[in-house]
C-alpha positions in Angstrom: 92.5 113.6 -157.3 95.4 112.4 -159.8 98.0 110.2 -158.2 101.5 109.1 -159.1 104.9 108.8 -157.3 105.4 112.2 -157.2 102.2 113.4 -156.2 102.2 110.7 -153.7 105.6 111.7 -151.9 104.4 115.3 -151.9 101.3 114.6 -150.3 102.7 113.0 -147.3 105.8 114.4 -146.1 105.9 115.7 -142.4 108.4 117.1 -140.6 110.9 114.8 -139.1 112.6 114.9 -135.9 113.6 112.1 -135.0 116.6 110.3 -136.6 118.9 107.2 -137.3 122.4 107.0 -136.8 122.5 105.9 -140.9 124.7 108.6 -142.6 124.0 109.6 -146.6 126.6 108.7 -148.9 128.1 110.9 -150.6 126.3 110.1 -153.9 123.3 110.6 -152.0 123.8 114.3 -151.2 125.4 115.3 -154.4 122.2 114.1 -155.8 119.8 115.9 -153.4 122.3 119.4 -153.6 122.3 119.2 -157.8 118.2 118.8 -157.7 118.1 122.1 -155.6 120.7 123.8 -157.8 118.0 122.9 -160.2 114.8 125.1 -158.6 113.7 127.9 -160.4 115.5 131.4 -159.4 115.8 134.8 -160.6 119.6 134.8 -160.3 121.0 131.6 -158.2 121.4 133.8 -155.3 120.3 130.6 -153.5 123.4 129.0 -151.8 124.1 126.2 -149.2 126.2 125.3 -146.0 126.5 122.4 -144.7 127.3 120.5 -141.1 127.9 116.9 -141.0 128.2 117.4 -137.0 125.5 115.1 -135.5 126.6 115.9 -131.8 126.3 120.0 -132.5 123.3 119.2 -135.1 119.6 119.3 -134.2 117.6 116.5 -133.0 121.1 114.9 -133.9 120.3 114.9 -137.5 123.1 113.8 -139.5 122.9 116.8 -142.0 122.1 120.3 -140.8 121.6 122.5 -144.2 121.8 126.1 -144.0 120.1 127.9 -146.7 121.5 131.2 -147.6 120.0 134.5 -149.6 123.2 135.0 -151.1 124.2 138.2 -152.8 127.9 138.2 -152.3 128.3 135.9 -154.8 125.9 137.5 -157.6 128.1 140.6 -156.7 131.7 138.6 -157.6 129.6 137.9 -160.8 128.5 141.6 -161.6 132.1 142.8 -161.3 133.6 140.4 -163.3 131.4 141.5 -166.4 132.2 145.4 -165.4 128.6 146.0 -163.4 128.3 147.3 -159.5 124.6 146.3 -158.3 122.4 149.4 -157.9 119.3 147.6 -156.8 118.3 148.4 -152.8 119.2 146.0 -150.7 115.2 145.7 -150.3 114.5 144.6 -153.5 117.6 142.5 -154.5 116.5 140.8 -150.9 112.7 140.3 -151.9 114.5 138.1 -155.1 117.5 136.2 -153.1 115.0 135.1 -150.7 112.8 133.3 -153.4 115.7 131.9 -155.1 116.3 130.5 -151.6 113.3 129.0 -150.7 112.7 127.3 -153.7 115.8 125.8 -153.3 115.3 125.0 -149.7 111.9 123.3 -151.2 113.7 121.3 -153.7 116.4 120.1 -151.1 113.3 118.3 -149.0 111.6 117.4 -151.7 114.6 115.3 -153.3 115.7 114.2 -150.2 112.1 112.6 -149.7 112.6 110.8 -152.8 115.6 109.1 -151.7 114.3 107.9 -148.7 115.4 111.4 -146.5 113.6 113.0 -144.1 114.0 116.9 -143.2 113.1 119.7 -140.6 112.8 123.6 -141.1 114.2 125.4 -138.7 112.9 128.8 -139.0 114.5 130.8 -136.8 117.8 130.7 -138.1 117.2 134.5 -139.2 117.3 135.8 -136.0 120.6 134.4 -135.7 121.9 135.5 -138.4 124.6 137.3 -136.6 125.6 133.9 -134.7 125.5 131.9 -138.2 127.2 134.3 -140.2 130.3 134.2 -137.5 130.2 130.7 -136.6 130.1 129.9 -141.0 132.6 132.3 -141.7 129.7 134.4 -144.0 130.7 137.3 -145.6 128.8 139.9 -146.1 125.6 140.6 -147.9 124.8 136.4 -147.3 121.8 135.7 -145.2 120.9 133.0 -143.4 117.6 132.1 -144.6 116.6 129.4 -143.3 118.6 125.8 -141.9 117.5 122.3 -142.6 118.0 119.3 -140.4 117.9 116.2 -142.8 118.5 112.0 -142.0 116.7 108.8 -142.7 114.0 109.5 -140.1 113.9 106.9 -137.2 109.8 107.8 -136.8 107.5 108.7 -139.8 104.7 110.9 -138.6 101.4 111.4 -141.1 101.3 114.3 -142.8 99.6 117.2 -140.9 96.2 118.7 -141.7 96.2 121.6 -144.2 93.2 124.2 -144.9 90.6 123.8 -147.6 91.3 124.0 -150.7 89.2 126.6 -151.2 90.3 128.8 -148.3 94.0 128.4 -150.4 92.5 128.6 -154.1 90.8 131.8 -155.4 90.1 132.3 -158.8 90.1 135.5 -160.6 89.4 137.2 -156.8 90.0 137.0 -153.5 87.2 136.7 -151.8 85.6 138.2 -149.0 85.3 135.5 -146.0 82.3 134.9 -144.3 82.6 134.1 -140.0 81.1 130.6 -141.0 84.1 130.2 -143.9 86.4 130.6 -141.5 85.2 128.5 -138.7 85.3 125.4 -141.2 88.8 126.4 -142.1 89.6 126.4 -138.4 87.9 123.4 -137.6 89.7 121.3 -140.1 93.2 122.2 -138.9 92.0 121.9 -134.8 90.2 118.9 -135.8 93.0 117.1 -137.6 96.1 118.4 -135.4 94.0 117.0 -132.3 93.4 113.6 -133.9 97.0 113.4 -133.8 97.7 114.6 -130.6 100.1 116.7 -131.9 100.1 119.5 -129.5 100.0 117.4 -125.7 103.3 118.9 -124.5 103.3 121.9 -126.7 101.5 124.6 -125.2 102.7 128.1 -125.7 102.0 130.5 -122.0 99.6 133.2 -122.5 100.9 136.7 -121.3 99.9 138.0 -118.1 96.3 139.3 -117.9 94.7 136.7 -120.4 93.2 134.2 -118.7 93.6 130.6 -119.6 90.4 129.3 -121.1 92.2 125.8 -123.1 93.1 122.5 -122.0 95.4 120.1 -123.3 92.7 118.3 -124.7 91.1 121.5 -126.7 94.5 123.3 -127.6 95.2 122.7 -131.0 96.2 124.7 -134.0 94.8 127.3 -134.3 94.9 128.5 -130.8 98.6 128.0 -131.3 99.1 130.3 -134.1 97.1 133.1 -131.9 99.7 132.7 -129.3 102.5 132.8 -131.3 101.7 135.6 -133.9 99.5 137.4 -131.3 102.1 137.7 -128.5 106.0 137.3 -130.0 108.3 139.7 -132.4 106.4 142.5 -131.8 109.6 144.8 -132.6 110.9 144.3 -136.1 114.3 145.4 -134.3 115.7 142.2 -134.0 115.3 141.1 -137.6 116.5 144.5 -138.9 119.6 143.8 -136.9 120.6 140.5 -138.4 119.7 141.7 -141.6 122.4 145.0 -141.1 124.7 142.5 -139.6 124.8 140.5 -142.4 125.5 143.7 -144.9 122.0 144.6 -145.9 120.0 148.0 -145.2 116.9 147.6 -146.2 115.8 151.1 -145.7 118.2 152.5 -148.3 120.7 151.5 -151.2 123.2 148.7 -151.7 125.2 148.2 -148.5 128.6 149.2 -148.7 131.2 146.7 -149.4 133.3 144.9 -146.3 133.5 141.6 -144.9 131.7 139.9 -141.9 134.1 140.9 -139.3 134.5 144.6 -140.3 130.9 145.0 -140.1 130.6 143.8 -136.2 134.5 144.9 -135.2 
């Protein structure tokens, strides 16, 4: 494969979580927020708020990024020139989120460069609600995703990934094979158990299925079964914090109001 510096920091990062006390400069983070302003979008409905807080912060990180789908302020824009928005909420979503993501991307990736180590924290969507009140959001801005960022006080090795060609398909995707997808599996379970990753992570099986790993044999993949096979069965709660923040995804634009007249 090729290698240079870039190539190089991409192919190792790993999620950090465990921090210094050092704090970025300034310079450092207008640096790191102008390279994700650079990510591709389809209308810069990527935005960002930040919480220098390390005490409120997780795993004390000295930055905690969250990442906002933000329509609200691609709406200010519209009426300026004249325009309402007449794109569904479902579709103008489908584009805020990738503008946010590939910002949220760049933001890690720049970071990494300047010696910076990061966390997703995925769930921050289901408290949207929570975020939105304790940020002051108004409406129609989502909180995608947050970020916890600092120079990292452990640097793990980066963690196994599929195949490349259970990722790559050219022309067509293809039609897997039981033995395809048992060397897919085995090099994530393999890898993540080299590490040790998962020896005080194990997720509890529901009641009726019996327990048939260890915490020598639990690894990746039996992880991922437990998590997608048992949790957020009801799209409810997501629907929720998606209405909460000023977005019905089942019909038109929202109407207009701010945070606080939606949940008074």
């Amino acid at each position: 494969m090729k290698s240079n510096p870039v190539l190089d920091l991409l192919m190792r990062r790993a999620s950090v979580r465990e921090f210094t006390p050092d704090v970025p400069s300034d310079e450092v983070l207008e640096t790191i927020v102008r390279a994700a302003q650079q990510a591709p979008f389809a209308a810069q409905m990527g935005s960002l708020v930040l919480r220098r807080d390390r005490e409120k912060n997780p795993f004390h990180a000295a930055l905690l990024f969250t990442v906002c789908a933000d329509v609200h302020r691609l709406e200010l824009v519209l009426a300026r020139r004249g325009w309402k928005r007449v794109t569904s909420d479902a579709a103008i979503l489908v584009f805020a989120l990738q503008d946010a993501a590939y910002m949220a991307e760049n933001l890690v990736i720049a970071g990494e460069a300047l010696g910076l180590g990061s966390c997703y924290l995925g769930g921050a969507a289901f408290a949207a609600d929570r975020i939105a009140q304790e940020y002051g959001l108004p409406q129609r801005v989502f909180p995608f995703v947050q970020l916890a960022m600092g120079y990292p006080a452990v640097v793990p090795p980066p963690r196994p990934r599929y195949p490349l060609a259970f990722s790559l398909f050219e022309d067509r995707y293809p039609e897997w094979t039981d033995e395809d997808i048992d060397v897919a599996m085995a090099m994530m379970d393999d890898g993540y158990l080299a590490q040790d990753y998962y020896r005080d992570v194990v997720i509890p099986l529901e009641e009726g299925r019996p327990e048939t790993f260890t915490r020598r044999s639990y690894s990746w993949t039996e992880h991922m079964g437990r998590k997608w096979g048992q949790w957020l069965r009801d799209p409810g709660a997501l629907l929720n914090a998606l209405h909460a923040c000023g977005f019905d995804v089942n019909g038109g634009p929202a109407t207009s109001g701010t945070h606080d007249d939606e949940v008074a």
